[in-house]
C-alpha positions in Angstrom: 150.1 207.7 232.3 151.9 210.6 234.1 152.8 214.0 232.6 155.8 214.4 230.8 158.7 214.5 233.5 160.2 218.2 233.0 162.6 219.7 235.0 161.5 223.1 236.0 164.9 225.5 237.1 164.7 229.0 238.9 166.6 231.5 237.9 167.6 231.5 234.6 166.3 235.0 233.8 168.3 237.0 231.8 171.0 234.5 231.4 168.9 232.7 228.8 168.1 235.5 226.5 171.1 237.5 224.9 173.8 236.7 222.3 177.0 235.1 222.8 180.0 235.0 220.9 181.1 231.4 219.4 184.4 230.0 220.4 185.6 229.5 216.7 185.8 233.0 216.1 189.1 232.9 214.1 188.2 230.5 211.3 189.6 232.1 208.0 186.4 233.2 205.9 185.7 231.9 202.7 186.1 234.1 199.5 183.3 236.8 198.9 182.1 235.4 195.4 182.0 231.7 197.1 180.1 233.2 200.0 177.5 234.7 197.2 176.9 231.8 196.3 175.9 230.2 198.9 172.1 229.8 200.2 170.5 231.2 203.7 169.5 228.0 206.2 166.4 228.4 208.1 165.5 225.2 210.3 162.1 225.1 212.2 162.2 222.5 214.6 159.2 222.1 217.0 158.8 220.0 220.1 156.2 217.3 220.7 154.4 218.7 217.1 152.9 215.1 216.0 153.0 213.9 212.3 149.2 214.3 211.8 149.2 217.6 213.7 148.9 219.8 210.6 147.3 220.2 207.6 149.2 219.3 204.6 149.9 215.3 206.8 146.0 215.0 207.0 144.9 217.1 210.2 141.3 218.2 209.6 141.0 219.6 213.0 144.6 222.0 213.7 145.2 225.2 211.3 148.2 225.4 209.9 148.0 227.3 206.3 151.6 228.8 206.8 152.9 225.1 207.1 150.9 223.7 204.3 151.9 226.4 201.9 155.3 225.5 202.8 154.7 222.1 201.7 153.3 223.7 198.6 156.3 225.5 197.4 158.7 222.7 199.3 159.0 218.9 199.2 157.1 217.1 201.6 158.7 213.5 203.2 155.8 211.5 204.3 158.5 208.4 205.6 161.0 210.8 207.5 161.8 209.9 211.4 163.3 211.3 214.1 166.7 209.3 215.6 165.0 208.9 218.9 161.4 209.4 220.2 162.7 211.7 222.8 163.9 214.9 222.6 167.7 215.4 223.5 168.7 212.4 221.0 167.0 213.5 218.0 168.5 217.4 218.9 172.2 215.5 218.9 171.1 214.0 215.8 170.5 216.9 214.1 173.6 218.9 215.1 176.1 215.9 214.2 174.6 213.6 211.8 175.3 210.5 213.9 172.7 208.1 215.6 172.4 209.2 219.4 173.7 205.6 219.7 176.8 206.2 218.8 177.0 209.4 221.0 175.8 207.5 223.9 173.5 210.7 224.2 170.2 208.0 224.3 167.5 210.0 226.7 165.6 213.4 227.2 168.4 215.1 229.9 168.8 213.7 232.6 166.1 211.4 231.5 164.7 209.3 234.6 167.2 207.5 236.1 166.9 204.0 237.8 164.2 202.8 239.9 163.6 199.3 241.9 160.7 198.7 239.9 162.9 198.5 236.8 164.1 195.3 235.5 166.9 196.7 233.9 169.7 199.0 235.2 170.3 202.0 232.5 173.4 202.4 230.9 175.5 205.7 232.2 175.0 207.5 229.6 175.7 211.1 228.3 173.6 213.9 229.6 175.2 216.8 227.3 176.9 217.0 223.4 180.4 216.1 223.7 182.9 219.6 222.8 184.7 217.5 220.8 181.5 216.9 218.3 181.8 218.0 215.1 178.4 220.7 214.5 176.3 221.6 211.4 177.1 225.5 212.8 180.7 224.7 213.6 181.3 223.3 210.2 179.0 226.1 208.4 180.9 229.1 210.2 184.4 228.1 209.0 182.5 228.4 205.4 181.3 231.8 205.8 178.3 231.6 207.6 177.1 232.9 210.8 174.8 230.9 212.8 172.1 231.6 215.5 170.4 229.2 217.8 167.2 230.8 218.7 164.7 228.5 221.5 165.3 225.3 223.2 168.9 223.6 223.1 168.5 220.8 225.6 171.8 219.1 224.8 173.5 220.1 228.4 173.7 223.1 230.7 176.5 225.6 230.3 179.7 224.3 229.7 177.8 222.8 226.2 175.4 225.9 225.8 174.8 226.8 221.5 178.1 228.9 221.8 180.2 226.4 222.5 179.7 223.8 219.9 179.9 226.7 217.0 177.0 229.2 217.3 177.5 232.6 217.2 174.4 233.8 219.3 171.8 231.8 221.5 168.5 233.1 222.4 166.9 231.2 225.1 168.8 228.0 224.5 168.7 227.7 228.5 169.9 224.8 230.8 168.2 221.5 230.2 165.7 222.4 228.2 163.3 224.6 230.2 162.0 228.0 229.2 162.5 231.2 230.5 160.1 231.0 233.2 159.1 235.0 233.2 157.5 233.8 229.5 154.1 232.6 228.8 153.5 229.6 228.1 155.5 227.9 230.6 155.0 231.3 232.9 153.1 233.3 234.7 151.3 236.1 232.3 152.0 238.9 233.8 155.2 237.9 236.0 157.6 240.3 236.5 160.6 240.1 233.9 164.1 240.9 235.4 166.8 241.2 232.7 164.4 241.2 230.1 166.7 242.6 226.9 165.4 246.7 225.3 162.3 245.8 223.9 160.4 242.9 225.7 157.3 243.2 227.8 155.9 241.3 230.5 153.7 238.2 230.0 154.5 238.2 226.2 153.8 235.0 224.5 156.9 232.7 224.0 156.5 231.7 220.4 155.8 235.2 219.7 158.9 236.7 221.6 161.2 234.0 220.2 159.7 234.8 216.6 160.8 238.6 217.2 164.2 237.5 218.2 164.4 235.0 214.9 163.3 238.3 212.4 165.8 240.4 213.9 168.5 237.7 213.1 167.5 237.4 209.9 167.1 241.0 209.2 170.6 242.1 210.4 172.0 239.1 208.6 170.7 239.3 205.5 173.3 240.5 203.1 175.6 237.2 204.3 175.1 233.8 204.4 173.6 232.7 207.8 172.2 229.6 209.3 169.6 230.2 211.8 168.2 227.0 214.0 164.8 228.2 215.3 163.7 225.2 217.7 160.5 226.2 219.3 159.5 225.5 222.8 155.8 224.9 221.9 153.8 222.7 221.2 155.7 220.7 224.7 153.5 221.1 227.9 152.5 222.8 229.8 149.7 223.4 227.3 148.8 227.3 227.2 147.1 228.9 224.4 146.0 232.7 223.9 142.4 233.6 224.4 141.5 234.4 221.7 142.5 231.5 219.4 141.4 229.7 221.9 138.1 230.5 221.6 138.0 229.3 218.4 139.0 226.0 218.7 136.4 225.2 221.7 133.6 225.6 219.2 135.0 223.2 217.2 134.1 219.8 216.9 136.9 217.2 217.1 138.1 215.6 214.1 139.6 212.1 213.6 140.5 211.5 217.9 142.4 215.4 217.8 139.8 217.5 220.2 142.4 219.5 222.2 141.5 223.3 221.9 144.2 224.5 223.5 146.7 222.6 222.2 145.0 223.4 218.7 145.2 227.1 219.7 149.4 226.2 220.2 149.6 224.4 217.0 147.6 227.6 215.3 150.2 230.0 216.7 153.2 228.0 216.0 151.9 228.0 212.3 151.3 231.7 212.7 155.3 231.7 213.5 156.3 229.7 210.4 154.4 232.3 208.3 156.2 235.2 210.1 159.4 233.8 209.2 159.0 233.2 205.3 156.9 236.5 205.2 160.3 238.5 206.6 162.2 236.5 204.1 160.2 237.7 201.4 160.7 240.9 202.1 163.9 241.1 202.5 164.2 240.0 198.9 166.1 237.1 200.0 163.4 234.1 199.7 164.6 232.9 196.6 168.0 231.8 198.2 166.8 230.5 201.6 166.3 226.8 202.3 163.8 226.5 205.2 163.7 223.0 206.8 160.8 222.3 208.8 160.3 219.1 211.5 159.8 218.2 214.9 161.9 216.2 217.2 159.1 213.4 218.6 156.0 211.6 218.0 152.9 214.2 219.3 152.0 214.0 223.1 149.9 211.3 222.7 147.2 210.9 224.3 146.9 213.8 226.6 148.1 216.4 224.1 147.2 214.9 221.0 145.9 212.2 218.7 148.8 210.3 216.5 145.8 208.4 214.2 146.5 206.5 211.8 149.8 206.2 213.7 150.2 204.0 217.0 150.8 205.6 220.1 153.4 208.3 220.5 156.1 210.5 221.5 158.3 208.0 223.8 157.1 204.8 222.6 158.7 202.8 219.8 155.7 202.8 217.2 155.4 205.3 214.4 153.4 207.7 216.3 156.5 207.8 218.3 158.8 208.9 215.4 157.6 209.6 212.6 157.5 213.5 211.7 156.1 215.8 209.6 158.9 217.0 207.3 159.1 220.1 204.8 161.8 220.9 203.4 161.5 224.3 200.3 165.3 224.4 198.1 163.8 227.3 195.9 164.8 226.3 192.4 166.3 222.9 193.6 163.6 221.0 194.9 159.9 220.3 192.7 157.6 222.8 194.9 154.5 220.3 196.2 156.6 217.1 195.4 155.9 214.3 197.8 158.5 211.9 198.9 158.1 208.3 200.8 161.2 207.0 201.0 162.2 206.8 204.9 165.1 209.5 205.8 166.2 210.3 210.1 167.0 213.8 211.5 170.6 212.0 211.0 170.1 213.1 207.2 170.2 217.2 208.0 173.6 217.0 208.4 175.4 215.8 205.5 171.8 217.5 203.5 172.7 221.0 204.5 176.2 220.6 204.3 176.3 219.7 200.2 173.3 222.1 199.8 175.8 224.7 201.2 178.5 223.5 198.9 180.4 222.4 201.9 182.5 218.8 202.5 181.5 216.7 205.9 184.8 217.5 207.7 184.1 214.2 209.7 182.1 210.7 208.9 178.5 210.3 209.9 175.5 208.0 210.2 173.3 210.3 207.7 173.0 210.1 204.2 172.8 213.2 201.9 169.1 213.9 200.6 169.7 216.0 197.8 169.3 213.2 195.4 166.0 213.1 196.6 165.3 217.2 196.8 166.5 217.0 192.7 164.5 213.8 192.6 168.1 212.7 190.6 168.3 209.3 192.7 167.6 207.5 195.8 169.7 206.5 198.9 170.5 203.2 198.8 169.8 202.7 202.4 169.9 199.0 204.3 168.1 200.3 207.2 167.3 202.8 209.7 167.3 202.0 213.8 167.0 203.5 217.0 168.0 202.5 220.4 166.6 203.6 223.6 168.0 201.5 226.8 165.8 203.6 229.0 162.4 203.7 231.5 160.1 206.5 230.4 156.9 208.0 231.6 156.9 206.4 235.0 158.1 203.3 233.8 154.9 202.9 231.1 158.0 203.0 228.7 160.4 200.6 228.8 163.8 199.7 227.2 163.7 199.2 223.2 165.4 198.8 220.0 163.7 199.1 216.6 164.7 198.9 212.9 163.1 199.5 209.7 164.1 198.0 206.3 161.8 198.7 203.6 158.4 198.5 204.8 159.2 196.3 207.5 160.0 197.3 211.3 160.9 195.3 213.8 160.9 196.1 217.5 163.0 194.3 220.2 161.8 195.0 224.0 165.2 194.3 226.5 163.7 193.1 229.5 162.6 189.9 227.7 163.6 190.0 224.0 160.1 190.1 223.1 159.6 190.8 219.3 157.0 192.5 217.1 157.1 192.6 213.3 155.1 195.2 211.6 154.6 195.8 207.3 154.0 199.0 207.5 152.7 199.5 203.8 149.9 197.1 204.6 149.4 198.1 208.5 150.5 201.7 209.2 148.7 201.3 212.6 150.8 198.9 213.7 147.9 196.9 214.7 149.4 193.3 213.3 152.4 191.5 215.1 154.0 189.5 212.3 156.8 188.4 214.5 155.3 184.5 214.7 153.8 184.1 210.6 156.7 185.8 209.6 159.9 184.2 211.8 162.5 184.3 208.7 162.1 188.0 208.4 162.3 188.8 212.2 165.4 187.1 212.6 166.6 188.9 209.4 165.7 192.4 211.1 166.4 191.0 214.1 170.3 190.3 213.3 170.7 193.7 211.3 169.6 195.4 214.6 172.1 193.3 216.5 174.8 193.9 214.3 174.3 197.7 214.0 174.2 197.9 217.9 177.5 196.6 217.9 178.9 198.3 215.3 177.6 202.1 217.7 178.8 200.6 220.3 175.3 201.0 221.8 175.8 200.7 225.9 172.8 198.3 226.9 171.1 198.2 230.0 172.0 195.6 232.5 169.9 193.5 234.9 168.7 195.2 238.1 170.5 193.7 241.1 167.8 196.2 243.1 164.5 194.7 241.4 161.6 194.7 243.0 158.2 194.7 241.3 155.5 196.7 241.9 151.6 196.8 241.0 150.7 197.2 238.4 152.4 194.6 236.6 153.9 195.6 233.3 151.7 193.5 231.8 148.8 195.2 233.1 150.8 198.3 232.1 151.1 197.2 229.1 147.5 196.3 228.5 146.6 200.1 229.8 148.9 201.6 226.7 147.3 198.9 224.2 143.5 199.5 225.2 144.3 203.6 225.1 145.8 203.3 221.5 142.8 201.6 220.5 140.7 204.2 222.0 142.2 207.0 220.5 142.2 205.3 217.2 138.5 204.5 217.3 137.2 208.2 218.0 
């Protein structure tokens, strides 16, 4: 299996760090008491950051004490998923609260593309967040609040940039999802950096600079309500680590298939980052009325990066390890700090979540549901199902076209080239190691006809056959033997 496709841009220098002013800059304010009233918004998201990367969801190799305290004072979702096991979907997710299904915003941007090796033709998609979307920052800043998107966007270049769907500053939210290439990671250490705002230095660690840039926002915001989205750049390749954590982690002994030190040393200073963040909010006095969400937008890099175990595979493919996440989310003085909750939720939830938490009405309809019942542990969702839809080659073709849906404890995954089904319970087989689809035919076409019908009600586009198909060598059988007989590896160790 290939690395990650990325698309590496020149140029982007200064353009990516420095603040920008939002284009819904005359929305009437709301009343000063109401304002008061109404709670800070810190959300963490991290990239490629598995569900067993950390402590508190069973790592016993990665350090993450910041994180796990968080889960201590917070609730922790052991059943939440991301809308897509790819990055640009789950980000759309977040911001509107609708599957990326619906936004026909399906693939990493610009995803792949189509190849004569494929069976299927991909759908023409969009490769950017429609203007016209209705955003959590859009709908928080004509409520008061003033918003920052600090780290990767990834949602289009920049005619869709953070400031024009409702931010008031971007940091680094540069085109298509690549860092600022002066930075390390993703860098050269010591390259020079033109543009560089008062304050920088040369070869400074991304996580670290972004972290600065995330403190001063909350410091010079902190007598107002703000809503700051702090999506990291780490832990995504290319994997670079500082020395000295580093050294730590290559004289430790692997643990449960997760033996990367320098991703470890990643994880470690990504955690360090989290800690940062609620130590600046503690001393601003203003902990107590912050709600800090914290989740990534895949499955873990599995199995160059990372090890998913218990979980199948990862980020990409349509098995848990693919989109499951580790979700924290702390509502001082709402939500039961260390309460646990296993009821499946989506990144489609944040939306309508942050919205009541910040006494605010949807302005529009959305896929997501509203978690505070489950925050105040007052009631449950009442969910049918949650899905996902990916009409797309990824990873060189190892990944191929999908749709999945989960009902209770069972998922069910349809492949499009040949409507090939598997049936998982996950209760009983969290590894996904047990196809149910033949012992179990009533319930797959059950699952099988709520995915149909869902798709349609989306409007999901669907791929098309290939009138260019040619197949190659290996066969995706053979292909598909390679991913089966890694998973088990990993899983073994």
């Amino acid at each position: 299996m290939k690395s990650v496709p990325r698309v590496l841009m020149a140029g982007l220098a200064a353009a990516l760090l420095g603040s920008a002013t939002g284009s819904d800059a005359g929305v009437a304010a709301a009343p000063q008491a109401a304002l008061e009233r109404r709670p800070n918004i810190v959300f963490i998201l991290i990239d490629d950051l598995g569900w067993a990367d950390v402590g508190c969801f069973g790592s016993k190799y990665y350090e993450t004490p910041n994180i796990d305290r968080l889960a201590a004072e917070g609730m922790r979702f052991t059943d939440a998923y991301a809308a897509c096991a790819v990055c640009s979907p789950t980000r759309a997710s977040i911001m509107t609260g609708k599957y990326p299904a619906r936004l026909h915003l399906t693939d990493w941007i610009p995803g792949e593309g189509n190849a004569p090796s494929h069976r299927l033709h991909i759908p023409e998609w969009r490769q950017f967040l429609p203007l016209e979307e209705i955003t959590i920052a859009r709908t928080l800043k004509s409520a008061g609040y003033v918003s920052a998107a600090i780290g990767k966007w990834h949602l289009g270049g920049p005619a869709y940039y953070p400031e024009r769907h409702g931010f008031d500053l971007n940091v680094g939210g540069g085109s298509l999802g690549s860092p600022p290439s002066y930075f390390w990671p993703y860098g050269a250490p010591n390259h020079a950096v033109p543009g560089l705002k008062a304050g920088g230095q040369a070869g400074e660690y991304l996580t670290d600079r972004l972290t600065a840039e995330a403190e001063k926002f909350i410091e010079q915001n902190k007598d107002q309500p703000f809503f700051l989205y702090f999506a990291h750049y780490a832990v995504h390749i290319p994997l670079q680590a500082k020395s000295a954590v580093l050294e730590k982690y290559k004289a430790k002994p692997p643990v449960g298939g997760q033996k990367n030190p320098v991703y470890a040393a990643m994880v470690e200073s990504m955690d360090q980052s989290v800690g940062r963040i609620d130590r600046k909010l503690q001393t601003l006095g203003i902990a107590g009325r912050t709600v800090i969400v914290f989740m990534s937008d895949n499955g873990g890099y599995w199995p160059h990066a990372t090890s998913n175990a218990p979980l199948r595979a990862g980020k990409g493919y349509p098995y848990e390890g693919g989109t499951r996440e580790p979700l924290i989310i702390k509502w001082p003085g709402s939500a039961q700090p260390g309460a646990t909750c296993s009821l499946p939720v989506c990144s489609i939830d944040f939306f309508p979540t942050l919205l009541e938490i910040a006494g605010v009405r949807p302005p529009v309809a959305v896929d997501g549901l509203s978690l505070v019942p489950l925050l105040q542990q007052t009631g449950s969702l009442g969910r049918e199902a949650l899905y996902w839809h990916y009409p797309h080659y990824w990873s060189g073709g190892m990944i191929r076209p999908f749709g999945a849906v989960r009902a209770g404890p069972w998922k069910l995954i349809e492949f499009y080239e040949d409507q090939r089904v598997e049936l998982y319970h996950l209760t009983e087989d969290l590894g996904e190691t047990r196809n149910l689809a033949q012992n179990q035919r009533a319930k797959a076409a059950e699952l099988r006809g709520l995915l149909h019908r869902w798709r349609n009600s989306v409007g999901a586009q669907m791929p098309t056959p290939n009138p260019n198909y040619h197949p190659r060598q290996p066969s995706s059988k053979r292909e598909s033997s390679f991913a089966q007989a890694s998973w088990l590896r990993m899983a073994e160790e």
